[in-house]
C-alpha positions in Angstrom: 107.9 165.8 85.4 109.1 166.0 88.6 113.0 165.7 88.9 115.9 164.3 91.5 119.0 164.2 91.9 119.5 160.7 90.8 117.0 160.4 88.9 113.2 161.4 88.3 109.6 160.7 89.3 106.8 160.2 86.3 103.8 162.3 87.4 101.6 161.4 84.8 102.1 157.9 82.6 99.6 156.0 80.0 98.6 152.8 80.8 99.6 150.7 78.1 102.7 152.1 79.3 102.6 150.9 83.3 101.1 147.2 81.9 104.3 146.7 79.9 106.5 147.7 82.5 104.7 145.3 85.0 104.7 142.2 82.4 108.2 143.1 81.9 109.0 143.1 85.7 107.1 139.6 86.3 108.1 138.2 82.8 111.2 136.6 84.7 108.6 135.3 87.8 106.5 133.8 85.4 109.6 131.7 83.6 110.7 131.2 86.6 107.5 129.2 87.9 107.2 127.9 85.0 110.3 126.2 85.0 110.0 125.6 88.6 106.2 124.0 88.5 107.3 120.0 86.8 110.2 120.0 89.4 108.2 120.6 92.5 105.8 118.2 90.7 108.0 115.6 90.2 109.1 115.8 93.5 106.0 115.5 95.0 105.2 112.4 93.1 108.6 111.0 94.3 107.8 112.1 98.0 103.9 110.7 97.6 105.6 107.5 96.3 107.6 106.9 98.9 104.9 107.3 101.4 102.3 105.1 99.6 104.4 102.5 99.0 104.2 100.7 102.5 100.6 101.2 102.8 100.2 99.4 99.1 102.8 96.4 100.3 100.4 96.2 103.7 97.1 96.1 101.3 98.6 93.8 98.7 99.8 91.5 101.9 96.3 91.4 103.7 94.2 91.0 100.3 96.7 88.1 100.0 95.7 87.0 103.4 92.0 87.1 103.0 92.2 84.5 100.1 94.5 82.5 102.4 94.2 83.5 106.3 96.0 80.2 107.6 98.7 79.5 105.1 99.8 83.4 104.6 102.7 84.3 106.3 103.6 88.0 106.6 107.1 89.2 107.1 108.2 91.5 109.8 108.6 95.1 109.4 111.9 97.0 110.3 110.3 100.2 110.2 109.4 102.0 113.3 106.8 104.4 111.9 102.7 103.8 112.1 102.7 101.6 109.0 105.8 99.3 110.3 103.7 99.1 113.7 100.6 97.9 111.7 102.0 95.5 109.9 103.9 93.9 113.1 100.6 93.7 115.2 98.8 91.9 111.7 101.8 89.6 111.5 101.4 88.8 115.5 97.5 88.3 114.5 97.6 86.6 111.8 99.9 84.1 113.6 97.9 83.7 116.5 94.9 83.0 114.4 97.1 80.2 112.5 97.8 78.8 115.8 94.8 78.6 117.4 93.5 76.7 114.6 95.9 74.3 114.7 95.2 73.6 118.4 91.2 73.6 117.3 92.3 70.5 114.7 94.2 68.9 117.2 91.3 69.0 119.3 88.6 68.2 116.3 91.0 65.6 115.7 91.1 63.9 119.0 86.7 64.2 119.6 87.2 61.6 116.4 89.5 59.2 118.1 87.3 60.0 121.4 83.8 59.6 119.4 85.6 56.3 117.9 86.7 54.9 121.4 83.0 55.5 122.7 81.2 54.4 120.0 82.7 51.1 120.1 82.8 51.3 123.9 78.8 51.6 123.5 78.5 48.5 120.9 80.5 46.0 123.3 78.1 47.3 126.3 75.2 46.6 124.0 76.4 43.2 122.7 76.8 42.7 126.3 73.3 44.0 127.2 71.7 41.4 124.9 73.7 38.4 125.8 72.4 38.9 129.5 68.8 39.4 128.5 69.2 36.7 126.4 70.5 34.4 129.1 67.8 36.4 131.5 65.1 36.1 129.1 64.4 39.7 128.3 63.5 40.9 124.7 64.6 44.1 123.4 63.7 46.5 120.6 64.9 48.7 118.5 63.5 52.7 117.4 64.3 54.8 114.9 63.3 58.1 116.1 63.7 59.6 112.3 61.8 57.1 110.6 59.4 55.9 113.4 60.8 51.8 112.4 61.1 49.5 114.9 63.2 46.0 115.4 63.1 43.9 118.6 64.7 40.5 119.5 63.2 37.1 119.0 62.4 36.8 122.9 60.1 39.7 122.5 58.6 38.2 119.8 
């Protein structure tokens, strides 16, 4: 062996001997992760909890939606990040949509009132129609297009 003047060198060393100084050397690194390793863990659940979390409200919302599109109504979100943005643009569509189909039934509903007005509009000008051929002396008939059956007035007859 080689000495100095604080201490000394090993030349030569079995080793069994240099493994048991380097698991004695690491022994406290190991514990150490160990120990360490369920606390990053935990905190990466925490961390990947707190992410997920909007992006599970904003799936639960729109599955809701999709049984329901026109009577879902999705709140507002504070929150200025990507999520918050998405949300806020499917609010904005999903009230547009529930708009424009209550202008579509307003306007369904009114073709009803307007088929309504013509159809009887159409009887009185036929009623009409047959008094004068009546008084004229015209016959009229009748065809069903579907069927192929026919009716006409007596003055055709």
């Amino acid at each position: 062996m080689l000495f100095r003047s604080n201490g000394y060198i090993r030349v030569a060393e079995k080793f069994s001997h240099i493994e048991e100084e380097i698991n004695r050397i690491n022994k406290p690194v190991f514990q150490l992760i160990y120990l360490a390793l369920p606390i990053f863990l935990t905190i990466l659940l925490l961390i990947s909890r707190t992410l997920t979390k909007p992006i599970l409200k904003l799936t639960s919302i729109v599955k809701k939606a999709k049984e329901n599109l026109l009577e879902t109504k999705v709140p507002e979100s504070k929150s200025k990040n990507e999520i918050g943005e998405l949300q806020n643009t499917f609010s904005s569509l999903l009230e547009s949509l529930q708009e424009k189909n209550k202008e579509n039934q307003a306007i369904l509903d009114n073709q009803d009132l307007l088929v309504k007005a013509r159809t009887l509009e159409l009887e009185q000008a036929k009623e009409k129609l047959i008094i004068s051929q009546k008084r004229a002396k015209l016959g009229h008939y009748d065809v069903d297009l579907n069927t192929g059956a026919w009716d006409c007035s007596e003055t055709l007859y």
